[in-house]
C-alpha positions as CSV (number, residue, x, y, z in Angstrom):
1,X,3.1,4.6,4.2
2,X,0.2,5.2,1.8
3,X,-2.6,3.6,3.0
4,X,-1.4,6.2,6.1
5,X,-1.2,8.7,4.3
6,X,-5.1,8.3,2.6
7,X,-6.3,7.7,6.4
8,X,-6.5,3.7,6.3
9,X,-5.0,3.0,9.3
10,X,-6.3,-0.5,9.8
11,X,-4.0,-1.5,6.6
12,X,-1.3,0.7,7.1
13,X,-0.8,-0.8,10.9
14,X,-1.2,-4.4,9.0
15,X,1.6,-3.8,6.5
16,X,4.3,-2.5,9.8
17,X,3.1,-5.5,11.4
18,X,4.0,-7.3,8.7
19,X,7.8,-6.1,8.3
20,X,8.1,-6.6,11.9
21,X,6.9,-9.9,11.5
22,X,9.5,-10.5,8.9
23,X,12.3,-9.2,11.1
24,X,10.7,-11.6,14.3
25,X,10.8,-14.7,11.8
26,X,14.8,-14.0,11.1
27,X,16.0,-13.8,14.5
28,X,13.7,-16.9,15.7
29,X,15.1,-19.1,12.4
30,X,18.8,-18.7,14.4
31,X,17.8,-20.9,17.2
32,X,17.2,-23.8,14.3
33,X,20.9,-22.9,13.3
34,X,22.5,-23.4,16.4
35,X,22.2,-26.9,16.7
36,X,22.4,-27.4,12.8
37,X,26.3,-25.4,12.2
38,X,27.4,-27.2,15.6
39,X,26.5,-30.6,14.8
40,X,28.1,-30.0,11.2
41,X,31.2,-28.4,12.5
42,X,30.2,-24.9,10.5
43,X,31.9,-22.4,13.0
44,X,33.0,-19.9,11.0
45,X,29.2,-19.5,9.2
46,X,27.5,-19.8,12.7
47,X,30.1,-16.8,14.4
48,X,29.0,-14.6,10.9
49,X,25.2,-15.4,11.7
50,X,25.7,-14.7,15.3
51,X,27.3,-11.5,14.0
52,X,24.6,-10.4,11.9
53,X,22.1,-11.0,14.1
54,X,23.3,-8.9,16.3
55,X,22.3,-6.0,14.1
56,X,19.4,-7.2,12.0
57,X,17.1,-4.6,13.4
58,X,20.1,-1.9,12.2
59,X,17.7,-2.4,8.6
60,X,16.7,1.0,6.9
61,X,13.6,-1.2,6.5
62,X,12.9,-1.9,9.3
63,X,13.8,1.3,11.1
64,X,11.0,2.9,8.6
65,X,8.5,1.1,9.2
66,X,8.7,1.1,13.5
67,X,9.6,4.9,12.9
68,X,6.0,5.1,11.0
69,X,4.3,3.0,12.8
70,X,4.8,4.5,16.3
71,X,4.3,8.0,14.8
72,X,1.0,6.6,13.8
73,X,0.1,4.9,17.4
74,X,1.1,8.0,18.5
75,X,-1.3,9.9,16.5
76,X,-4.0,7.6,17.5
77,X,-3.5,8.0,21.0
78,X,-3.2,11.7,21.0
79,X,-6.5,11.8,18.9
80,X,-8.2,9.2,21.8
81,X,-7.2,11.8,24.3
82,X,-8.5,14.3,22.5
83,X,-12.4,12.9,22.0
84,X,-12.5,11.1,25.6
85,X,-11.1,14.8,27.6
86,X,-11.1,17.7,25.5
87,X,-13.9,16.9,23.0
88,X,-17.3,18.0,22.9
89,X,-20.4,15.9,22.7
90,X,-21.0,16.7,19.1
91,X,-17.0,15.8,17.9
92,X,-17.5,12.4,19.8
93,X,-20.6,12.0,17.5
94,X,-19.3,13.1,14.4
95,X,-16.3,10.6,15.6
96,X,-18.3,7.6,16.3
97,X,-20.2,8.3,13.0
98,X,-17.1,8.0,11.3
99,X,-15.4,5.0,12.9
100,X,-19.2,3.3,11.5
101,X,-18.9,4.1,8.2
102,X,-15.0,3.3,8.3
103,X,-16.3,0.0,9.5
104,X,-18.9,-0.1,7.3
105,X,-16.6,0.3,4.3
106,X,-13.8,-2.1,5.6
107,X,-16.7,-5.1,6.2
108,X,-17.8,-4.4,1.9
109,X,-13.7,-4.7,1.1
110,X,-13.8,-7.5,3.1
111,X,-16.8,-9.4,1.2
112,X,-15.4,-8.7,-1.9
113,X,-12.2,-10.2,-1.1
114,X,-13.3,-13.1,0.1
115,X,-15.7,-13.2,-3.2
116,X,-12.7,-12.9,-5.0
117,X,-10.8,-15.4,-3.4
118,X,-13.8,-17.9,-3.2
119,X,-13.8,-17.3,-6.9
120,X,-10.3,-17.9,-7.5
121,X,-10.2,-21.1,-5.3
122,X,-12.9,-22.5,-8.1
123,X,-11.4,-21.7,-10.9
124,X,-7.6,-23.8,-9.2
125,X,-7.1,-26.8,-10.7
126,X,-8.0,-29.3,-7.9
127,X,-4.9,-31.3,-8.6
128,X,-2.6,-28.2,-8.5
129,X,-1.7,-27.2,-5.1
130,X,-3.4,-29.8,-2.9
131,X,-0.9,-32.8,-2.5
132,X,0.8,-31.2,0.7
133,X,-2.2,-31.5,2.4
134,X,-1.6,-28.5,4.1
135,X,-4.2,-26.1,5.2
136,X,-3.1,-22.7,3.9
137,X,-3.7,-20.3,7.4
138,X,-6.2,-18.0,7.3
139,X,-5.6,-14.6,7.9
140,X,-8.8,-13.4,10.6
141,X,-8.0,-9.7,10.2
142,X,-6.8,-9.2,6.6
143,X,-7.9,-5.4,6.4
144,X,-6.3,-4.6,10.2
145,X,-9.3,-3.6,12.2
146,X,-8.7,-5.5,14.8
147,X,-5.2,-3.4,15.0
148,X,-6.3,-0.1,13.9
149,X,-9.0,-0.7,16.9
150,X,-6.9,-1.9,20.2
151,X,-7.6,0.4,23.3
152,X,-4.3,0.5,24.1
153,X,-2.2,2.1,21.0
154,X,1.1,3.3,23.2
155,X,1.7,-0.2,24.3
156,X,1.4,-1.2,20.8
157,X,3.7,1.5,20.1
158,X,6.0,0.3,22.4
159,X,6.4,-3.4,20.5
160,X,8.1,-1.6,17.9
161,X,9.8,0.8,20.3
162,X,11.9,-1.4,22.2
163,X,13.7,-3.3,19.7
164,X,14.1,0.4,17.5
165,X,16.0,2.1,20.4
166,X,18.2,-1.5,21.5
167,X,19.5,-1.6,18.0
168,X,19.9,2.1,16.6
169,X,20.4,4.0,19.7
170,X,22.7,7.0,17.9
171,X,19.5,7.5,15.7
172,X,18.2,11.2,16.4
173,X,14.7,9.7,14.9
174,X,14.5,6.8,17.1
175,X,15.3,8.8,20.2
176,X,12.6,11.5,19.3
177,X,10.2,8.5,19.1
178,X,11.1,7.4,22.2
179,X,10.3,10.7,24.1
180,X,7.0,11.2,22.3
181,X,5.7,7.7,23.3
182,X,7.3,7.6,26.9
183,X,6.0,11.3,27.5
184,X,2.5,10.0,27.0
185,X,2.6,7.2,29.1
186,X,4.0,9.4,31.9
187,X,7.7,7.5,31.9
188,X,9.4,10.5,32.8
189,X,13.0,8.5,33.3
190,X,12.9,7.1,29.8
191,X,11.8,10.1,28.1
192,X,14.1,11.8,29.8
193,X,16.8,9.5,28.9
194,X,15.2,9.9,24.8
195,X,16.0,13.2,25.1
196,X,20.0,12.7,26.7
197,X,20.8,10.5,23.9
198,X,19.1,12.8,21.9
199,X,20.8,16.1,22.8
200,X,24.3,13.7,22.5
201,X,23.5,13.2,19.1
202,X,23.0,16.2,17.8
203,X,23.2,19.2,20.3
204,X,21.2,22.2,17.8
205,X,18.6,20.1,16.5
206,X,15.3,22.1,16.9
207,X,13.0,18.9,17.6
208,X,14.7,17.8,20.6
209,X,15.0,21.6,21.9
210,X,11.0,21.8,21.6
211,X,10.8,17.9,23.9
212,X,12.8,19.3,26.3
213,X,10.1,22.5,27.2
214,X,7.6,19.5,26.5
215,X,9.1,17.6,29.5
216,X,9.8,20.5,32.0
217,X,6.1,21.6,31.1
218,X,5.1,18.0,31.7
219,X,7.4,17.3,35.0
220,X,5.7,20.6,36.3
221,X,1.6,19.1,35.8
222,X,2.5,15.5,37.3
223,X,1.0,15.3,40.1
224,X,1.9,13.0,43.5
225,X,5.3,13.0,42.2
226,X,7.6,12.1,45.5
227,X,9.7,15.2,45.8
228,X,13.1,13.6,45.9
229,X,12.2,12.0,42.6
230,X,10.8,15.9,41.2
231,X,14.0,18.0,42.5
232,X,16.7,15.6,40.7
233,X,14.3,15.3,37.1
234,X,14.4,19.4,37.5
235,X,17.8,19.4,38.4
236,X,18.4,17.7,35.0
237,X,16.1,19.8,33.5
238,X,18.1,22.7,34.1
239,X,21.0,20.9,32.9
240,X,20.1,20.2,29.6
């Protein structure tokens, strides 16, 4: 949240990545356990992990992190949209000289870490650390440009969206994400759905009253929309 906050986006995507990641690696470590708690007759600890599994992504962690994460994909899309339609010649300049010195920047960062860590990998006592025998990975984006540049930052969004809204769906925050993100890619049946669950939730909330003019403003400007398809999304509209 701070490194989005002071506009580095390439870390701040790496860090959500990284809880994400974390998350991932928990509910993947449950396939070892199946075979382990069976063949040692552990049924009760297996039915509790099978339990909790169930609602690892329920996590205020990692609920934060997706929330701010697609809000930030989001962000990055609507500013894309903004420089490749609405912008002028000179923003798209002043935009592209900025992505270069960004660039610029994050390339001197990463020298100096890798100075650093050249430096530190001297100074290791050779006989400390080395007996496994085991390569240590190497990370080949460690400042997140190769995630702060993907072309395609609503399908990114969506990797985080999917498993927000599966495991908190009577979150008002989650479902406001959802709309934002399924808005933009033109899913009008899941944002509309965003904004049912929504409106369930919490009927006088002032954010989901604002999606819903966004969607019949939006449903109105889609174009080769088959007309069965537009009479019952207005019908619904009107129902909200």
């Amino acid at each position: 949240e701070a490194y989005a906050r002071r506009g580095n986006i390439g870390l701040a995507l790496k860090r959500f990545h990284a809880v994400a990641n974390i998350f991932d690696v928990w509910q993947e470590d449950q396939f070892d356990f199946h075979s382990f708690s069976l063949r040692k007759g552990q049924i009760r600890a297996y039915v509790e992990m099978i339990q909790w599994e169930d609602h690892i992504r329920d996590h205020p962690f990692y609920s934060r992190a997706a929330l701010d994460a697609i809000n930030l994909y989001v962000e990055m899309a609507d500013k894309a949209s903004s420089n490749g339609v609405n912008g002028t010649g000179s923003e798209n300049g002043d935009d592209a000289l900025a992505k270069k010195k960004a660039a610029k920047k994050a390339k001197k960062e990463l020298q100096r870490l890798e100075r650093e860590a050249a430096e530190k990998q001297a100074k290791q006592d050779p006989n400390k650390g080395t007996q496994s025998g085991e390569a240590k990975r190497k990370d080949d984006d460690p400042l997140g440009l190769k995630l702060a540049a993907t072309t395609d930052p609503l399908g990114e969004a969506m990797k985080f969206l999917s498993p927000l809204l599966q495991a908190c769906p009577r979150s008002i925050d989650a479902q406001h994400a959802g709309f934002e993100v399924y808005i933009r890619r033109r899913k009008l049946l899941p944002a509309l759905r965003c904004l049912h669950s929504a409106l369930t939730i919490d009927p006088s909330n002032p954010r989901t009253k604002e999606q819903c003019s966004i969607f019949e403003s939006t449903l109105k400007s889609v174009a080769n929309l088959p007309q069965k398809v537009s009479e019952a999304l207005t019908a619904e509209v009107k129902a909200l």
